[in-house]
N, C-alpha and C positions, 0 to 999 in steps of 0.2 A: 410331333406337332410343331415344334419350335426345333431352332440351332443348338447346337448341346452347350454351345457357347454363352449360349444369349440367359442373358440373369432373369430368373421366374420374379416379376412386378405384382402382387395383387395386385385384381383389378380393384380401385377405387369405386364403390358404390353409396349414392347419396339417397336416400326413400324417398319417392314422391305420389300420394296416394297407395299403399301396396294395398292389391285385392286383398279381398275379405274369402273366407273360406264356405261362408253362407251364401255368395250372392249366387245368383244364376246368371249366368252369361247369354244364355238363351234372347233377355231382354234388349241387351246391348248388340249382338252379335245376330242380327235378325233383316236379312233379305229375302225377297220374293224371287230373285232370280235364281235360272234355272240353268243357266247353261254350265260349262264345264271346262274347267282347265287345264288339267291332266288327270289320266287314270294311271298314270306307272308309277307303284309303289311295292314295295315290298319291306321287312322288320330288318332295319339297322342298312339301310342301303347305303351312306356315305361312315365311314367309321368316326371321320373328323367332327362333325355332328354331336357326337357321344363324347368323343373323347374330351372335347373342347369344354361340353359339361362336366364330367367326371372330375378332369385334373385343374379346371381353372373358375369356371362361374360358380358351380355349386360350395366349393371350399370355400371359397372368395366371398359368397354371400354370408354363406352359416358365419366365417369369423368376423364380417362387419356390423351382420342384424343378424344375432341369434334367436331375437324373438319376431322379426318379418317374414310374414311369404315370400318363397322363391318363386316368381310368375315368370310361365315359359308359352311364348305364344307359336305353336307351329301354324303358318299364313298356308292356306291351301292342301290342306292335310291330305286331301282327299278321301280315302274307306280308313285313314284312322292308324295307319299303324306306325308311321313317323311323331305323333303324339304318344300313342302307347309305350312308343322307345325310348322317347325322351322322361316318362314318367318312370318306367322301371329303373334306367338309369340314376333318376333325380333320388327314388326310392333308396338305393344301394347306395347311394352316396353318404344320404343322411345314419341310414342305420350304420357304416362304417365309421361314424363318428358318433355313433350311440346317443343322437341326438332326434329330438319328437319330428316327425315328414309333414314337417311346415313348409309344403311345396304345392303349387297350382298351375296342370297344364289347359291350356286352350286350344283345340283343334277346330277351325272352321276354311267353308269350303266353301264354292257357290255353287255347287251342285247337292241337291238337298238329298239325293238319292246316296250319296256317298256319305251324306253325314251319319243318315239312318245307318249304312253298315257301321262307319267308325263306332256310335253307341252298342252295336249286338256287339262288337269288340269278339269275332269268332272269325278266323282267318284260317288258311292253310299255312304251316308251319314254313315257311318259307322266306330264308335270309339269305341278304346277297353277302352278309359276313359271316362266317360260320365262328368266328372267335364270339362272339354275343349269343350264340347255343346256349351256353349255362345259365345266361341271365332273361332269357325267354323261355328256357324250363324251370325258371325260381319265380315268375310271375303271371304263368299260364298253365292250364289244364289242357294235355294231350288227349285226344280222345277221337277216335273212329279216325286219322287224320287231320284233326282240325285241335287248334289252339284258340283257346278259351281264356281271354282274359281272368285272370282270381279277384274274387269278392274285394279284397282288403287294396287290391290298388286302384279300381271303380271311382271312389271319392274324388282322388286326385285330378280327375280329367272328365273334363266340361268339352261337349263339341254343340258349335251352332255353325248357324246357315251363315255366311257375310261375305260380302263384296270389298275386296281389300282395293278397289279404290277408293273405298269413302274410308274415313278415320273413325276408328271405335272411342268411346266415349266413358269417361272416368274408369280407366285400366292404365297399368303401366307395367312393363314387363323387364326384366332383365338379362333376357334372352329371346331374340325372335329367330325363327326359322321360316324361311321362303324358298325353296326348293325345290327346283325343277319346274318352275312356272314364270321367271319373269320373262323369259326368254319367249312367249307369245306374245307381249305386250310389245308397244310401240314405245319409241325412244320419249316420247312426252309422257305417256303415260307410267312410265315406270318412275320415271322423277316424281312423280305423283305416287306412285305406290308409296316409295323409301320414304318421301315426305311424311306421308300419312304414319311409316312405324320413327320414324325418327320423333312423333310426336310424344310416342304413347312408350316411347323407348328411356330406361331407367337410366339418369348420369351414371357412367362406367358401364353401362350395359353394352353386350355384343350384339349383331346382327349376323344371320347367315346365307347372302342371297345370292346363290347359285343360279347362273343365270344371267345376270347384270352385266348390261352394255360397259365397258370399260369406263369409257371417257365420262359417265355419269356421278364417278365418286370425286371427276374435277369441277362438278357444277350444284355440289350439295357439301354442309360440311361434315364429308366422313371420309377416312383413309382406313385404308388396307388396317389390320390387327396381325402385328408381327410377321411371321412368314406363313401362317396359315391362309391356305386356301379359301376364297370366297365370303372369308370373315371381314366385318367392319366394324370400327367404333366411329363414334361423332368427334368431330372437333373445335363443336363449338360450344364444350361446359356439360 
């Protein structure tokens, strides 16, 4: 992920609003539109994604707020399984530190047809990493071909309908993922996307948006996050 050189910094993280584990996002998280931004998805497609979780936000969080949710919002989920990933992941992090999974993910999509699958959360076993095999058979039920999210990581993850042009409203996350979608937007509008998560994005929190016009991180303030790929923090506080 990083230079072998380069010195591991916690990330710095400051709470502002952290979700609640009761709300529904459904309320927040609520458009009528219907169209579609991508369908290509499969469980654990970018490794960086996870890893990025695993060894730096999730540690990072648990030792600044042990008693805050970790909110991870994946923007454009699609059928759900880039959310799922991130939650098993979030899961294994906390139980390796024998600590209660005070974690919340948000998957939303503007195609409502996709959100519906994300919720049945029943997929074909299908990963473009095969190293995250073990941790999709510690969080899913194999059966007939088909993986079955389990009961006990359901709670974690919340999916609604939304249009990641408009800005969602009293959430703030410390992780967003956007992948594999910004790259249909236009060059204005995507200043507008990252604006919109820059709002709702936790001090010290990462961004990961795959996809993004280069010259865009010189007209917003966020710079590159060490030598990782597609990762961004703000630089302005």
């Amino acid at each position: 992920m990083q230079d072998k050189n380069e010195k591991h910094k916690p990330i710095s993280f400051r709470i502002h609003q952290p979700l609640g584990h009761d709300e529904d996002p459904s309320h927040t998280f609520c458009d009528p539109t219907q169209a579609q931004a991508t369908t290509a998805t499969l469980f654990f497609r970018q490794r960086e994604i996870y890893s990025l979780l695993k060894k730096r936000i999730a540690p990072d969080w648990m030792n600044a707020h042990p008693h805050a949710p970790l909110c991870i919002w994946s923007a454009g989920c699609s059928s759900g399984q880039e959310a799922w990933g991130l939650a098993m992941v979030a899961a294994d992090c906390y139980r390796a530190q024998k600590k209660y999974e005070n974690f919340k993910v948000f998957g939303t999509d503007i195609n409502r047809d996709r959100i519906n699958e994300a919720r049945a959360g029943v997929y074909p076993p299908n990963l473009r990493d095969e190293a995250f095999r073990p941790v999709l058979l510690h969080h899913a039920r194999i059966h007939d071909d088909l993986a079955t999210i389990k009961t006990e990581l359901r709670p974690h993850v919340s999916f609604g309908v939304f249009d990641i042009r408009k800005c969602p409203n009293n959430h703030r996350f410390a992780y967003i993922v956007c992948n594999h979608v910004l790259q249909y937007y236009t060059h204005e509008l995507q200043k507008q996307i990252v604006s919109n998560f820059l709002s709702v994005l936790e001090p010290g929190g990462l961004m990961y948006l795959e996809g993004l016009t280069p010259s865009i991180a010189g007209e917003l303030p966020i710079k590159k996050f060490s030598s990782v790929k597609n990762v961004f923090e703000r630089t302005d506080g």
